[in-house]
Each structure stands twice: as structure tokens, then as C-alpha cells.
C-alpha positions in Angstrom: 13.7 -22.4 -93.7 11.0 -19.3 -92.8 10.7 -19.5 -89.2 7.3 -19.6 -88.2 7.0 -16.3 -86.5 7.7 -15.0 -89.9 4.8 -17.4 -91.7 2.7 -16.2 -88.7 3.3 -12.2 -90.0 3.1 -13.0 -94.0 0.6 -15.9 -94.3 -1.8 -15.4 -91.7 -1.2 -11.4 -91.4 -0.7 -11.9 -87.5 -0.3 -7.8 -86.4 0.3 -6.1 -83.1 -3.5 -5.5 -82.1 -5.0 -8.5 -84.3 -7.6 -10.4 -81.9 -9.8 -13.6 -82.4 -13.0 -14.4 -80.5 -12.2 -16.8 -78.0 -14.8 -19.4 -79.6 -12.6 -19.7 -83.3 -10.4 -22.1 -80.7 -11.9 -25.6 -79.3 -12.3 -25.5 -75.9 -9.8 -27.7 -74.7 -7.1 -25.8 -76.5 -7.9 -23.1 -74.4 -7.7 -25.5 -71.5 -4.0 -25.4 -72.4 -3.2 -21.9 -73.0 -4.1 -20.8 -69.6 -1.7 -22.7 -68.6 0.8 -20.3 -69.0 -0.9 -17.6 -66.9 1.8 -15.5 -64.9 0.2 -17.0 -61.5 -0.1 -20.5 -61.0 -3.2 -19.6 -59.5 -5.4 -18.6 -62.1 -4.0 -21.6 -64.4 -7.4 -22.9 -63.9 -9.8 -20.3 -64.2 -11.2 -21.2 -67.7 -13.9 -19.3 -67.7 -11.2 -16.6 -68.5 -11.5 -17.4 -71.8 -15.3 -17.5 -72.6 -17.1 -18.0 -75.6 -17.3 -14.3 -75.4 -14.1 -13.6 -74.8 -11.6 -12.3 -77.2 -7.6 -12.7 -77.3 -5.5 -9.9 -78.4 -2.1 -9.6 -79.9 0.1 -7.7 -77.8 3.7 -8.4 -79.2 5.6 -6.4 -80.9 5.5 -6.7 -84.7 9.4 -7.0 -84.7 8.8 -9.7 -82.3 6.4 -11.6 -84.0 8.2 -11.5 -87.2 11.4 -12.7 -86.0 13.9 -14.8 -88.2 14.6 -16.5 -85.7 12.1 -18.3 -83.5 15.0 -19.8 -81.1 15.2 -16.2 -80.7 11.4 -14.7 -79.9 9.9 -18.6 -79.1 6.2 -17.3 -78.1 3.9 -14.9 -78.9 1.7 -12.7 -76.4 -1.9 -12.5 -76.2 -4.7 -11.0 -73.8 -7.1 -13.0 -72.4 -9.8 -10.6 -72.1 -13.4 -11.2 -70.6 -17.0 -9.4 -72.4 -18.2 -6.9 -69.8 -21.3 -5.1 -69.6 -21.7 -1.4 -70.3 -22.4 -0.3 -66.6 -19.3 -2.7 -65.5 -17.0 0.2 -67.5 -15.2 1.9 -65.0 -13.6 5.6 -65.4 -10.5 4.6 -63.6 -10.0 1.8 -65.7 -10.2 3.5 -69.0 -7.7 6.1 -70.6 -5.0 3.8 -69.1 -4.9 5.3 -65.9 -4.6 1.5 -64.1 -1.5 -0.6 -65.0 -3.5 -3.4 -64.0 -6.6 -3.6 -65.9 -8.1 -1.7 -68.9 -11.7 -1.4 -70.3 -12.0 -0.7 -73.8 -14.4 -1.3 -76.9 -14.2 -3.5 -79.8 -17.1 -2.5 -82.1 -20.7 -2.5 -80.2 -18.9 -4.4 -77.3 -16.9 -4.1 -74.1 -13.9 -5.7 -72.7 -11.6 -5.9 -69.6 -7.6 -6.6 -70.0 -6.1 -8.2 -66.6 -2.5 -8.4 -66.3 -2.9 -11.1 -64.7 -4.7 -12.9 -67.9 -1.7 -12.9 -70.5 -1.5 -16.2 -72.7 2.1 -17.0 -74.0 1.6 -19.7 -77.0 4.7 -21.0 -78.8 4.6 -19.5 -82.4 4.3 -23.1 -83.7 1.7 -24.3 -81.9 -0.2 -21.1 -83.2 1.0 -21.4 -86.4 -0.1 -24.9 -86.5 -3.4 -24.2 -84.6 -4.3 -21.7 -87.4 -3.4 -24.1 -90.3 -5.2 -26.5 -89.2 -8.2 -24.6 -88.6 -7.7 -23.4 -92.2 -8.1 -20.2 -90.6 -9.2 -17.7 -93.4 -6.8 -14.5 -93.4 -10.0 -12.6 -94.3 -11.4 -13.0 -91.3 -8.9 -11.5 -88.8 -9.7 -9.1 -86.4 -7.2 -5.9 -85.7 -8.3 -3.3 -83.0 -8.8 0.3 -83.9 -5.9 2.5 -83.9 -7.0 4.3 -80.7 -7.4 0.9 -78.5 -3.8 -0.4 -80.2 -2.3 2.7 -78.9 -4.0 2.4 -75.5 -2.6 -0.8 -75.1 0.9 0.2 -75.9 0.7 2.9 -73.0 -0.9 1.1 -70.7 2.1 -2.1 -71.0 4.4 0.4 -70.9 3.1 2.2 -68.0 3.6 -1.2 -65.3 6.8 -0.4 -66.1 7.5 3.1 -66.0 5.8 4.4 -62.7 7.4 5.7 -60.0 6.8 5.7 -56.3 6.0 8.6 -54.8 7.0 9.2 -50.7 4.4 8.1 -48.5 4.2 11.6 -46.5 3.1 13.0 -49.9 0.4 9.8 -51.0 -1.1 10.3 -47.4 -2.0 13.7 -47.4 -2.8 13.7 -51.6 -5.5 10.9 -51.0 -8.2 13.1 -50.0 -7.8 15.8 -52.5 -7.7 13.5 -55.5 -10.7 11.8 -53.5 -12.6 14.7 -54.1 -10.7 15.7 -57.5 -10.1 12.5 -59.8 -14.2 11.9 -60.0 -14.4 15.9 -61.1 -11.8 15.6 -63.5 -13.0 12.4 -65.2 -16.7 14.4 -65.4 -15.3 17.6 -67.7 -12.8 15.5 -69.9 -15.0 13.0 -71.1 -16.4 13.6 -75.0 -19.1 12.6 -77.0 -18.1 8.9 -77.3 -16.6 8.3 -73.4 -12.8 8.5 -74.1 -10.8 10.9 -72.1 -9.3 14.1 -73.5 -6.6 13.4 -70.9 -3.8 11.7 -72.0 -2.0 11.8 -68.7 -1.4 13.5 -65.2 2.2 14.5 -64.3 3.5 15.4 -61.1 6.7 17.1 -59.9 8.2 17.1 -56.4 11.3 18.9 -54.8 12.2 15.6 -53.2 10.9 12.1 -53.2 12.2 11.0 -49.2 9.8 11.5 -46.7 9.8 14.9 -45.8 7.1 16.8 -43.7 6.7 19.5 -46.9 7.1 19.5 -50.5 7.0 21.8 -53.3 4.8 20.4 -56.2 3.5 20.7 -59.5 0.8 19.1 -61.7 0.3 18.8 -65.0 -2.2 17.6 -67.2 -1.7 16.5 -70.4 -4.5 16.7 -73.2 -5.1 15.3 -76.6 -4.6 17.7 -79.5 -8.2 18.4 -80.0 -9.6 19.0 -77.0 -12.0 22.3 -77.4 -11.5 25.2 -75.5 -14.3 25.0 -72.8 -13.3 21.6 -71.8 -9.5 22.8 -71.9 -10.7 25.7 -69.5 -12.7 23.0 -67.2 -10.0 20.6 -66.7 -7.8 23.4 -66.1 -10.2 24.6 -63.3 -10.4 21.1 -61.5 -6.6 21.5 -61.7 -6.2 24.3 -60.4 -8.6 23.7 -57.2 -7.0 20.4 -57.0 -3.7 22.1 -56.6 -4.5 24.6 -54.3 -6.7 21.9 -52.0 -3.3 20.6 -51.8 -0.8 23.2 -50.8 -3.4 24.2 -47.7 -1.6 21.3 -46.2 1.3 23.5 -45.7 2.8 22.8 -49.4 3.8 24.8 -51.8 2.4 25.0 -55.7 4.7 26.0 -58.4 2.9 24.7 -61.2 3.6 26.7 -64.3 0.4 25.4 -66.3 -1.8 23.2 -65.0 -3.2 21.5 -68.5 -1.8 21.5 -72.1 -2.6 20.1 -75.4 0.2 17.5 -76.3 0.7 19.1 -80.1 1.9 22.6 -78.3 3.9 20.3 -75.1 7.4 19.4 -76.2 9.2 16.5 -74.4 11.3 18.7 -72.7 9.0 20.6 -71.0 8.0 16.7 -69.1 11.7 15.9 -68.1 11.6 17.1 -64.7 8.0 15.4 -64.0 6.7 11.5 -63.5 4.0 10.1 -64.5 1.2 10.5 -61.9 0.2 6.8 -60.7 -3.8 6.8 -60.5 -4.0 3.0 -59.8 -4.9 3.2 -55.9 -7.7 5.5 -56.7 -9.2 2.9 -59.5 -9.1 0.4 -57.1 -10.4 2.1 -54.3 -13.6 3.6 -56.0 -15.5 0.8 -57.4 -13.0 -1.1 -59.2 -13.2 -5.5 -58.3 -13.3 -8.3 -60.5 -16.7 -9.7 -60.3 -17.5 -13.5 -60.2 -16.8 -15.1 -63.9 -19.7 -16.9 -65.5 -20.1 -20.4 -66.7 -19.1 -20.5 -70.2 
């Protein structure tokens, strides 16, 4: 017998990325599915899932199209709330918080919460959908870009690492003054980031009273020269801000494209964590409206 994560994948097309407007599903099902919210606490907050809102796909294909549903049970969606232009903030774009991400689904806006993740059996989907006589026509899949975005930016809650606390103290103010400079040269035409990431390497990571550092950023493939030789200039100042606090810089180079950086040459470097900074400058969940 198929399992039904498998009917899910061939009959319905279900896809890593596919999403459904939060109103395709009565009210009361809803009602359910928050339910299984990581904290009890937000268990009742329907007006998570909003009329507005949308619900995104985020396991794996492999997952989704297991053989087996003893195996892979549920599936994994996003509860993500309709947000306004000027509620898009920098910090919360381009992945750079493991907590929440803005993106954009067409004409519209959207906020993902880790704290907002639905876990639905795959026959209680399966079963919702049928009965719906959902048509496959109709499904939704995020661009390739967002897709990606999420895949980094669930992988990054679990890939950071802590920095010492010596280092974080006396960093603050310089990417205080840096991070808001940085986002303002690597933005293009559309608002996404020519930065794919910041890298940072130190000599040590205990609590030392000095360090020898280096920064790195990493840019996508077609960034054009003058914004290459801007970001590399916020870098650069960044970095020297920094070792006037008795440090010392050994960056190499302070920006590359990623089609001329090879793995190898981000071995000795983690990723640089810019989640205080989000939450510091702006970032809060405003009050949810009535649905």
C-alpha cells in the first residue's frame, strides 16, 4: 500500500517550498494545527494563521515522500503572518536572524517565526486535501530564491557558534555603527542583499583580553564591481574600528564573490551570528490582528 507521504508527493505534487493561503483551510482546522506549536504557549494564538496568512512547506522532499510513514509521520509547515511593506526589516532579510525571516511571495510580504511551525500528520493532510478536492493546479511553490533562503536560514539555528563574550562586548559598537552601512551599499534594485554571509575568524574563542581576527564577507556571484568595492570599504573600516581596541586584523580579503571563494578557503572561519543586532535595532513582533 503507497504510504501517504508518497500520495502527498505524486497526487497532490506536495514540494519543499509549496505553500497554501491560510483561508483554502476552514477555520477550525486551523484551530487544530496550532496545536502543535513548539511552545505551549502560543498554542492559542490563532490569529497566527490569518486569512492572510500563508503556510509553507518546509520538509525535505525525501522526507515528504517517504515509503514509509511509520518512518517520517508528519510533515512541516510555516505558519507565516502578511506584513506590511515598512514592517520589512533589513536584519531580518538575507537570513541574517535564525529566528525570523521576511520575504516576498508575489506583490506581498511575509514573516517566518520559529516559533510558528505547524507539524500535521501526513494523513490528516492527505485527507484534508482530498476532501477539499484540492485541485493540483492550484498549488503554490515559492520562487527559487525564497526556497533557498529558507534552506539557509533552518540550517543556520543550527550551525552558529558562540563567540567569547570579551570579543561580543567590545564588537557591539562597531557593528552598531557598521551593520546599518553595510546593509545600505549591498542592497540592489529589488531589496535583496548581495551578501550572502559574514564570516569571522578568531585565534581563540575563551575569554581572552585580545584577539587576532578576521572578517569575511561573502557575496553573490553577480554583484557589480562598485558595490563589490563599497562593501569592501564598510569592511575594511569595520575592521580597523575594531583592532583600535587593542586587536589585531589579519584579514586576507575582506569581501569575495562566492563563484571565485572555494570551501576551503571558509574552513578556518564561522559563521558570523547577526541575530542580536536584528533584534536590537527595530526588530519586535507587533500585536496580531483579528482575523
Amino acid at each position: 500500500m503507497e504510504s501517504f507521504g508518497c500520495k502527498l508527493f505524486n497526487e497532490f505534487k506536495l514540494r519543499q517550498g509549496a505553500y497554501f493561503k491560510s483561508s483554502v483551510f476552514h477555520i477550525d482546522l486551523r484551530k487544530k494545527w496550532i496545536d502543535s506549536y513548539p511552545k505551549a504557549s502560543n498554542r492559542q494564538k490563532i490569529k497566527t494563521v490569518k486569512n492572510d496568512s500563508v503556510i509553507v512547506l518546509i520538509s525535505q522532499d525525501c522526507d515528504i515522500a517517504c515509503k514509509k510513514d511509520e518512518t517520517e509521520t508528519n510533515i512541516e509547515f510555516l505558519a507565516c503572518r502578511k506584513i506590511k511593506p515598512k514592517e520589512v526589516h533589513p536584519a531580518n532579510q538575507f537570513v541574517n536572524s535564525v529566528r525570523k525571516l521576511h520575504f516576498q511571495l508575489g506583490d506581498e510580504y511575509y514573516e517566518a517565526n520559529t516559533d510558528y511551525i505547524l507539524t500535521i500528520p501526513k494523513q490528516v493532510f492527505f485527507k484534508t486535501l482530498s476532501d477539499l478536492e484540492f485541485n493540483v493546479e492550484e498549488l503554490l511553490y515559492a520562487p527559487d530564491d525564497v526556497l533557498q533562503s529558507f534552506k539557509v536560514w533552518r540550517t543556520n539555528r543550527y550551525s552558529r557558534t558562540a563567540l567569547p563574550d570579551n570579543f561580543n562586548t567590545n564588537l557591539k559598537p562597531v557593528t552598531d555603527e557598521f551593520i546599518p552601512q553595510l546593509t545600505e551599499v549591498s542592497l540592489d534594485e529589488s531589496g535583496k542583499n548581495f551578501i550572502r554571509a559574514i564570516y569571522v575568524r578568531l585565534n581563540s574563542m575563551d575569554e581572552l583580553d585580545s584577539y587576532t581576527f578576521s572578517f569575511f564577507a561573502l557575496l553573490r556571484f553577480d554583484t557589480p564591481d562598485d558595490t563589490y568595492s563599497d562593501i569592501q570599504e564598510v569592511m575594511e573600516n569595520m575592521c580597523l574600528s575594531l583592532a583600535e581596541i587593542n586587536y589585531t586584523d589579519e584579514s586576507d580579503n575582506y569581501v569575495g564573490r562566492d563563484s571565485d571563494t572555494l570551501v576551503s578557503d571558509l574552513t578556518s572561519y564561522v559563521r558570523f551570528n547577526l541575530d542580536t543586532h536584528s533584534l536590537e535595532n527595530g526588530d519586535y513582533e507587533p500585536e496580531l490582528q483579528e482575523l
